[in-house]
VOGU-3710 file (C-alpha; in Angstrom, 3 decimals, decimal comma):
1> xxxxxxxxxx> 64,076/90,018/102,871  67,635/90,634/103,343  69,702/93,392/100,690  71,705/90,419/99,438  68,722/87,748/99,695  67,208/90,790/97,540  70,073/90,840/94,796  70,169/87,311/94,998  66,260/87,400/93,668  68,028/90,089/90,690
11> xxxxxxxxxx> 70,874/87,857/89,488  70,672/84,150/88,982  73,338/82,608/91,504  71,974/78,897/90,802  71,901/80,328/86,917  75,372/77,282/85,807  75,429/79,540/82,300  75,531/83,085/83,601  78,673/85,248/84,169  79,500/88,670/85,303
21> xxxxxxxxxx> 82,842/90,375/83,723  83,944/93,853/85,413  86,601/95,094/83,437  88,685/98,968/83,545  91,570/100,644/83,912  93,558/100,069/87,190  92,706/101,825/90,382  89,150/102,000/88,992  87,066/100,237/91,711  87,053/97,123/89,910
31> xxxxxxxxxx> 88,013/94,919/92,797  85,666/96,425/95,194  82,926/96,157/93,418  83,398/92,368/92,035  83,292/91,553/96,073  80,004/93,480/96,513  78,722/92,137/93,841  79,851/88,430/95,055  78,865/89,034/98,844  75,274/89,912/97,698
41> xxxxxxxxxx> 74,914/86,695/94,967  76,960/84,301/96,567  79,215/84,214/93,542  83,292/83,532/92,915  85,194/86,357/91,707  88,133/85,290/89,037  90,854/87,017/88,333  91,407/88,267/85,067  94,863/90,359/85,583  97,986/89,091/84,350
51> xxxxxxxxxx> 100,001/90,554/86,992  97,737/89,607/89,862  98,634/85,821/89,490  102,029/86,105/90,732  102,540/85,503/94,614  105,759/87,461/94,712  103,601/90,485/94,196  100,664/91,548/96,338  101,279/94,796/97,357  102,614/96,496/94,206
61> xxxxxxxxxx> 100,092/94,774/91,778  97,158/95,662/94,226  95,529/92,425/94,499  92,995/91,962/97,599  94,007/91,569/100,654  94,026/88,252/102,472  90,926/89,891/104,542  89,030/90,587/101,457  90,074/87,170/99,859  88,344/85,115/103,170
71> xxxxxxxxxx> 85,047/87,122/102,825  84,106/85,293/99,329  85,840/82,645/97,336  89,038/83,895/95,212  90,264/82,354/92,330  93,659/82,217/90,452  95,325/85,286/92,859  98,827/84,742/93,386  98,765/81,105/92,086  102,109/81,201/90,237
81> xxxxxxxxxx> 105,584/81,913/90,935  107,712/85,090/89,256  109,944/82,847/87,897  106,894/81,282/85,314  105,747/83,754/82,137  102,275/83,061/82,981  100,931/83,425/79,105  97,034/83,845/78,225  97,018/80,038/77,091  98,305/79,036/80,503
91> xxxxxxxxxx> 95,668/81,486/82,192  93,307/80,206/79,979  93,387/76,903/80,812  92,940/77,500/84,446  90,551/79,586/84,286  88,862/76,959/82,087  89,122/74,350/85,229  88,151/77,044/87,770  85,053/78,084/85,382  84,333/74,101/85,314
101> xxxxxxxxxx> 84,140/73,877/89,170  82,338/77,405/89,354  79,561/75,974/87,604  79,405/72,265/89,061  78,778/74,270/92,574  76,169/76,457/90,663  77,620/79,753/91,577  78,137/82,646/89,257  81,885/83,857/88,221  82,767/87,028/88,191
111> xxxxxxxxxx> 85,495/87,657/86,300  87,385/90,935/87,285  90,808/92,390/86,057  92,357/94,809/83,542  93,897/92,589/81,204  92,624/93,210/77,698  93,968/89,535/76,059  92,827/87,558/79,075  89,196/88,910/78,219  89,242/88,526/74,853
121> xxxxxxxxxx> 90,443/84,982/75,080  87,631/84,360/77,143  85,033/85,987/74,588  86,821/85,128/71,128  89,291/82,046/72,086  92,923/81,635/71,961  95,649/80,194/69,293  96,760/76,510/70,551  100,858/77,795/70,205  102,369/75,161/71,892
131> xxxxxxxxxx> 104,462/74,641/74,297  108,401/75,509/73,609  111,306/73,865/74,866  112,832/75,996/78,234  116,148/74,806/76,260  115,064/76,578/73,348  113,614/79,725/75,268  116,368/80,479/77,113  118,989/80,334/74,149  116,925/83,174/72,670
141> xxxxxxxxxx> 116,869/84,987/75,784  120,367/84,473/75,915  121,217/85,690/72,101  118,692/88,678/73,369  120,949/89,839/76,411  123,924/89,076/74,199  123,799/90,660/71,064  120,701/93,262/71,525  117,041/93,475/70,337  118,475/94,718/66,982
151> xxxxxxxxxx> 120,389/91,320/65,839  117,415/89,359/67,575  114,628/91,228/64,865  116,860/90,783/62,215  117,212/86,985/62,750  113,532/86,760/63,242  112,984/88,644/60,051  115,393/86,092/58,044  113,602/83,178/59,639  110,253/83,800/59,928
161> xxxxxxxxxx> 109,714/87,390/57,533  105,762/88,204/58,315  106,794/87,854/61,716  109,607/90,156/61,063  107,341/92,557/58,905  104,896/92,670/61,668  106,501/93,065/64,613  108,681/96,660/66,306  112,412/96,449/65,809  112,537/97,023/69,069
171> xxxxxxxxxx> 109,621/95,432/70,849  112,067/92,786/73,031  108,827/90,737/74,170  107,172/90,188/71,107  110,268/89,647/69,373  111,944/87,250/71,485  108,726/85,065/71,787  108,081/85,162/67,843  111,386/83,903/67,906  111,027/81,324/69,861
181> xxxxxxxxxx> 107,946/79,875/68,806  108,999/79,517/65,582  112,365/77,700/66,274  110,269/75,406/68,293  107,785/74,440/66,734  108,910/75,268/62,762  106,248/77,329/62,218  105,542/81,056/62,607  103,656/82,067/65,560  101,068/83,934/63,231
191> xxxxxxxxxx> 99,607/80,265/61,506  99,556/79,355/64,983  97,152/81,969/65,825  94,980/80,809/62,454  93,953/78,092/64,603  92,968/78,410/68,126  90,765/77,384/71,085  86,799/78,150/71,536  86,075/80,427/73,546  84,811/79,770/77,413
201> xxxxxxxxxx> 81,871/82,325/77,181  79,048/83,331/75,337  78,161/86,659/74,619  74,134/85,287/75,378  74,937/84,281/79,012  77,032/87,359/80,469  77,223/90,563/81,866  80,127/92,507/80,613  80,870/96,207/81,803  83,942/98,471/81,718
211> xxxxxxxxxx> 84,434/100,492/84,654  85,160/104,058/82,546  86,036/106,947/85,571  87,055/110,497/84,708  90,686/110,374/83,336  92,122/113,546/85,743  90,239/111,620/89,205  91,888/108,113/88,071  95,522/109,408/87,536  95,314/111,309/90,736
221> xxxxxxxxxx> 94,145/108,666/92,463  96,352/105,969/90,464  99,694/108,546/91,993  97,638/108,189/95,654  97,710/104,690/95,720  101,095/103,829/94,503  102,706/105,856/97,013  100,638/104,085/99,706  101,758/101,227/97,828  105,795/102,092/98,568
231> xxxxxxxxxx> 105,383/103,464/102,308  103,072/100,076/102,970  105,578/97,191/101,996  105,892/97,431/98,250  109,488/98,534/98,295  110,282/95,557/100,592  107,928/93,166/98,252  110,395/94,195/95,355  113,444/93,717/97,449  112,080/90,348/97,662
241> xxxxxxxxxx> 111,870/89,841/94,387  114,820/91,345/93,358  116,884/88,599/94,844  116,199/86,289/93,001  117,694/87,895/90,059  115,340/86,328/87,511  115,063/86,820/83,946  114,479/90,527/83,098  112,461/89,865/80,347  109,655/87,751/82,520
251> xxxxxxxxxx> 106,201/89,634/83,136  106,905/89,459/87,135  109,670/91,839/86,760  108,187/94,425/84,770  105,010/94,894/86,486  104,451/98,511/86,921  106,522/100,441/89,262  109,150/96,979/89,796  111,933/98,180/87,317  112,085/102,195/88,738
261> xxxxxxxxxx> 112,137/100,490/92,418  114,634/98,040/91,495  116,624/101,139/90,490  116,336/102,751/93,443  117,485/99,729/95,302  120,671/99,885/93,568  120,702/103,633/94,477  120,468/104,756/90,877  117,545/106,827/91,716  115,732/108,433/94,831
271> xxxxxxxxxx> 112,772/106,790/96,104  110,746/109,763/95,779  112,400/109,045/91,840  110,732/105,718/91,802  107,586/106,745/93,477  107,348/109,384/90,416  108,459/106,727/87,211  106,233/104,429/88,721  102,518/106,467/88,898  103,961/107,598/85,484
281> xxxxxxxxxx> 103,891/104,256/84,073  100,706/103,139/85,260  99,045/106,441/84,232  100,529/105,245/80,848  99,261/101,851/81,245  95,827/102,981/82,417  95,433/105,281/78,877  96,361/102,278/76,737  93,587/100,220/79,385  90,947/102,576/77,389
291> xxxxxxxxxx> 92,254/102,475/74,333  92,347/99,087/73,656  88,936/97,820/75,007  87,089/100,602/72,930  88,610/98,967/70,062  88,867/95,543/70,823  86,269/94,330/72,902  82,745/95,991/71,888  80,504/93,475/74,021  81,530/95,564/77,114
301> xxxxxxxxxx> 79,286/98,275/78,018  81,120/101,180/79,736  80,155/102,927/83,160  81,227/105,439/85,768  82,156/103,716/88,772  79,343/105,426/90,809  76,843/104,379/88,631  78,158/100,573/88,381  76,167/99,019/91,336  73,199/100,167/89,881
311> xxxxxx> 73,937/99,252/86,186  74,308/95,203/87,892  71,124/95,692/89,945  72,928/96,085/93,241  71,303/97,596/96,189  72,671/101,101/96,981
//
């Protein structure tokens, strides 16, 4: 018997109600162990990173590689364009379809990524906020750039006050889209979120674990990476991007690292600047990564890396 014929006999491939979610902080392994894991069962990994849908950004949001992506099936990678703010509802409904055909073939998912909401929509379900105008959107975008975040909270505070009470004066994402949601639709986004969607998974038919490495190994090797990241085609990825001169405000453009590179495009800052604000943030990132799933998503059972393979009953 072969090693994967042999982890094949371990996890259930033909098994239509039986998932695998890898979650953890960025530049934990997650990616390289979802394709072991999927070589071995024959399964389809998913991703589950907000920042790993867009196409404009490979490089700089580490997704896999185009060889990686043709040794087992890949699923919602690069799949939208910058210009879209991909929100968990609209990830949520693909994934939905792509879980549907996962299971008419009678593979297994794997869902891997770093995204705290997009898990927790999967496990808990989702408010049904509807759609809002782009008419709408983009007049609150434009009061945003005009008159500041300041004016912006205030208005939302007048119109919609738990909103208001709830949310940072100066949290510009939140803010705007709180604003929005409630001037189109007349209702406050938090009775939206009273009434959601089911959830896609249940607890009974997974396998969830959080990738947990030492904090001092993953920041060094989160500062490695991005600056093979820059001196491998990021800096020309963002270029890209940059000329387009999109919204500010949508996810695309502040992806880790985009915003200090931008800057040093204009020749605000040095590269080696960029290089620096950019690790920075994702260290940042990575910290809140452990933060929140300790708190918010209990059904995942944290690992060291080097001792994941043998926590999903992968051959060494």
């Amino acid at each position: 018997m072969t090693t994967a014929q042999e982890a094949r006999g371990t996890w259930p491939a033909t098994d239509a109600g039986r998932a695998v979610l890898i979650a953890g902080p960025t530049a934990s392994g997650k990616s390289a162990l979802a394709l072991r894991l999927a070589e071995a069962t024959g399964g389809v990994i998913v991703n589950t990173d907000s920042m790993q849908v867009y196409r404009d950004l490979r490089i700089i949001t580490a997704r896999p590689t185009r060889e990686e992506e043709a040794r087992v099936p890949h699923r919602l990678y690069g799949h939208r364009d910058a210009a879209i703010n991909c929100s968990v509802g609209m990830w949520l409904d693909d994934a939905a379809a792509v879980l549907a055909g996962i299971r008419t073939s009678g593979r297994m998912p794997i869902f891997v990524g770093g995204t705290g909401l997009y898990f927790k929509a999967l496990l808990r379900g989702l408010a049904n906020v509807p759609q809002v105008p782009a008419e709408i959107r983009e007049a609150v975008r434009g009061r945003l750039e005009r008159d500041g975040i300041e004016a912006l909270h205030a208005e939302l505070a007048r119109k919609d006050p738990v909103m208001g009470e709830r949310l940072k004066p100066r949290d510009r994402t939140r803010v705007a889209r709180a604003l929005e949601v409630f001037e189109g639709t007349g209702r406050s986004i938090a009775d939206w979120h009273a009434h959601g969607l089911p959830p896609l998974l249940a607890p009974a038919s997974m396998t969830a674990v959080f990738l947990a490495p030492d904090r001092g190994e993953l920041y060094a090797r989160i500062d490695r990476r991005f600056e093979t990241m820059v001196a491998h085609g990021a800096l020309d990825e963002v270029a890209a991007l940059a000329e387009r001169r999109l919204d500010p405000l949508l996810p695309a453009m502040k992806a880790h690292g985009v915003p200090a590179l931008i800057r040093h495009l204009r020749g605000e800052i040095s590269r080696a600047e960029a290089a620096a604000i950019g690790a920075l943030d994702t260290r940042h990132y990575a910290k809140r990564q452990f933060t929140w799933f300790r708190h918010q998503l209990p059904e995942f059972e944290w690992v060291l890396p080097v001792e994941a393979t043998r926590h999903l009953n992968l051959p060494d």
